[in-house]
C-alpha positions, 0 to 999 in steps of 0.5 A: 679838208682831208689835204688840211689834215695831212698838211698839219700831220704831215708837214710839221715845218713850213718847207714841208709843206710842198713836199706833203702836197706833192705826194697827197697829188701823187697818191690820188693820181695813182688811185684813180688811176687803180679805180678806173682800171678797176672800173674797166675790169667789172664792166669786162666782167659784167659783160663777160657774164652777160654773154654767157648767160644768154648763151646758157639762155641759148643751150636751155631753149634748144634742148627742150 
Protein backbone atom coordinates (compact mmCIF):
# COMPACT_ATOMS: atom_id res chain seq x y z
CA UNK A 1 0.00 0.00 0.00
CA UNK A 2 2.45 2.72 1.33
CA UNK A 3 5.01 1.48 -1.87
CA UNK A 4 1.92 2.51 -4.16
CA UNK A 5 1.62 5.80 -2.74
CA UNK A 6 5.11 6.54 -3.05
CA UNK A 7 5.06 4.86 -6.62
CA UNK A 8 2.40 7.59 -7.47
CA UNK A 9 4.28 10.77 -5.61
CA UNK A 10 7.34 9.82 -6.30
CA UNK A 11 7.51 8.27 -9.68
CA UNK A 12 5.66 10.60 -11.89
CA UNK A 13 7.09 9.23 -15.09
CA UNK A 14 7.54 5.40 -16.01
CA UNK A 15 11.51 5.56 -15.93
CA UNK A 16 11.23 6.33 -12.60
CA UNK A 17 9.29 4.09 -11.46
CA UNK A 18 12.91 1.69 -10.31
CA UNK A 19 14.41 4.53 -9.02
CA UNK A 20 11.49 5.33 -6.60
CA UNK A 21 11.61 1.35 -5.59
CA UNK A 22 15.39 1.32 -4.99
CA UNK A 23 15.50 3.88 -2.44
CA UNK A 24 12.05 2.93 -0.62
CA UNK A 25 14.37 -0.69 -0.36
CA UNK A 26 17.11 1.40 0.61
CA UNK A 27 15.21 3.38 3.28
CA UNK A 28 13.74 0.43 4.97
CA UNK A 29 17.15 -1.58 5.07
CA UNK A 30 18.52 1.27 6.65
CA UNK A 31 15.50 1.40 9.36
CA UNK A 32 15.71 -1.99 10.36
CA UNK A 33 18.99 -1.92 10.30
CA UNK A 34 18.34 1.37 13.18
CA UNK A 35 15.53 -0.70 14.80
CA UNK A 36 17.48 -3.61 15.47
CA UNK A 37 20.46 -1.45 16.91
CA UNK A 38 18.16 0.16 18.87
CA UNK A 39 16.57 -3.08 19.93
CA UNK A 40 19.85 -4.29 21.22
CA UNK A 41 20.64 -1.03 23.14
CA UNK A 42 17.31 -1.35 25.41
CA UNK A 43 17.96 -5.18 25.85
CA UNK A 44 21.60 -3.74 27.22
CA UNK A 45 19.85 -1.49 29.27
CA UNK A 46 17.58 -3.52 30.63
CA UNK A 47 20.05 -5.82 31.71
CA UNK A 48 22.26 -3.32 32.92
CA UNK A 49 19.29 -2.11 35.19
CA UNK A 50 18.82 -5.68 36.08
CA UNK A 51 22.27 -6.15 37.51
CA UNK A 52 22.24 -3.01 39.46
CA UNK A 53 18.92 -3.35 41.16
CA UNK A 54 19.90 -6.88 42.40
CA UNK A 55 23.09 -5.33 43.45
CA UNK A 56 21.02 -2.61 45.37
CA UNK A 57 18.77 -5.60 46.57
CA UNK A 58 22.44 -6.86 47.70
CA UNK A 59 23.84 -3.75 49.78
CA UNK A 60 19.87 -3.35 51.57
CA UNK A 61 19.88 -6.86 52.59
CA UNK A 62 23.52 -6.79 54.24
CA UNK A 63 23.22 -3.31 56.04
CA UNK A 64 20.31 -4.22 57.89
Amino acid sequence: MMMRFFRIVFATKPEQVAEVDHRIASASAHNERASSGLMDTIRELLAENDRLSARVAHVRKTHR
